[in-house]
C-alpha positions in Angstrom: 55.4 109.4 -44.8 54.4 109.3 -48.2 57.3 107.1 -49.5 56.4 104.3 -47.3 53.0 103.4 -49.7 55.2 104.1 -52.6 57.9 102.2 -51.4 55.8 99.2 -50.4 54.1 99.3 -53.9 57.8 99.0 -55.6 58.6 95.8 -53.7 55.4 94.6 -54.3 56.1 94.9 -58.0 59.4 93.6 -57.6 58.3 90.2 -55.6 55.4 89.9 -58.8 58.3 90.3 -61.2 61.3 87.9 -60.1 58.7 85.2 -59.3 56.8 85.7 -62.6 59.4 83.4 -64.0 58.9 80.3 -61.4 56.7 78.3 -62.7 56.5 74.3 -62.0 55.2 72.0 -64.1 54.5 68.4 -64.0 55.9 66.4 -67.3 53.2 63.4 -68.2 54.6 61.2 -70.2 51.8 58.9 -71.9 53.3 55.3 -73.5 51.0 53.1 -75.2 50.2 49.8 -74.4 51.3 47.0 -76.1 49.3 44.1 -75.6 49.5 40.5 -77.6 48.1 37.3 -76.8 50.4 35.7 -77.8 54.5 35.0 -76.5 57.2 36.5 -78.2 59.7 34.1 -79.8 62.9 33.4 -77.7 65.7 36.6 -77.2 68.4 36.1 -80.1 72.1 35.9 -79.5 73.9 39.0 -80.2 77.7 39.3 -79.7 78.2 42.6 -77.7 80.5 44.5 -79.6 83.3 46.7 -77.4 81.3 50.2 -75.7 82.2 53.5 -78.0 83.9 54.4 -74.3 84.7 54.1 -71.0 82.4 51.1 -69.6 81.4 53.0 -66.5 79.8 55.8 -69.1 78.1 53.8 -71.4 75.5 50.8 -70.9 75.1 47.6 -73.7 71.1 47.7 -73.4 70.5 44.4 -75.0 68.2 43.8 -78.0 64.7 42.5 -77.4 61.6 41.4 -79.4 58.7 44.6 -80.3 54.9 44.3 -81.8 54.3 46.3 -85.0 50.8 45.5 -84.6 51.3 42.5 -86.7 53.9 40.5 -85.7 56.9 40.5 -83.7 60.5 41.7 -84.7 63.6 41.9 -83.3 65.3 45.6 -81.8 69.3 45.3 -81.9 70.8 46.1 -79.3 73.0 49.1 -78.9 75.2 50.9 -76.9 73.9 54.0 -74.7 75.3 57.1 -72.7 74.6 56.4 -69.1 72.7 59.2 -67.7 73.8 61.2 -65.0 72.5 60.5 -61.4 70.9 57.1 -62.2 72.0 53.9 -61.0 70.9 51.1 -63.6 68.9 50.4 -66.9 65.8 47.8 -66.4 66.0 46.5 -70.5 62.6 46.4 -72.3 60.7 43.6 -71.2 57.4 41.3 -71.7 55.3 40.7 -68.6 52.7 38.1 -69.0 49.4 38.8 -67.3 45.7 36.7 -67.3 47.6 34.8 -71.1 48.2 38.0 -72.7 51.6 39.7 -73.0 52.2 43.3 -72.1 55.3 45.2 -74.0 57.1 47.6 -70.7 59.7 49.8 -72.3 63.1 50.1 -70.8 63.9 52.5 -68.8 66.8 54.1 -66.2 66.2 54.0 -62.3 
């Protein structure tokens, strides 16, 4: 009967080891605010150029006006490689709240 502690031990050890791997982790991912008080100028006209490939893979995200802390300027826009699993792109936008304007990135959903 003396296996049966020993042998206990040893899947003991075993369990520790093949979960010492399995860790989860939460990913925070900080943006900074952008805040202006102040409208940005109307979008510009841009001709979409032809996507790089098929249309269902890539997605024309359309330029858009960004704050470099001193005044606006215009992003081009561009094509991008749809992600996997994702169903649309929400293009950078201004939302205007209490007079002042707050930048929210673009992002898949």
């Amino acid at each position: 009967m003396k296996t049966a502690p020993l042998l206990l031990v040893c899947c003991a050890g075993l369990l520790a080891l093949s979960t010492a791997g399995c860790v989860e982790r939460e990913v925070v991912v900080k943006r900074e605010v952008v805040q202006v008080d102040h409208a940005p100028p109307p979008p510009q006209y841009e001709e979409v150029p032809p996507p790089p490939g098929p249309p269902e893979v890539f997605v024309w995200q359309p330029g858009h006006w960004r704050w470099n802390g001193h005044e606006y300027f215009w992003q081009h826009g561009h094509w991008e490689r749809r992600p996997k699993h994702v169903t649309e792109w929400v293009p950078p936008h201004w939302d205007e709240r209490g007079g002042n304007f707050f930048f929210v990135e673009g992002h898949w959903r």
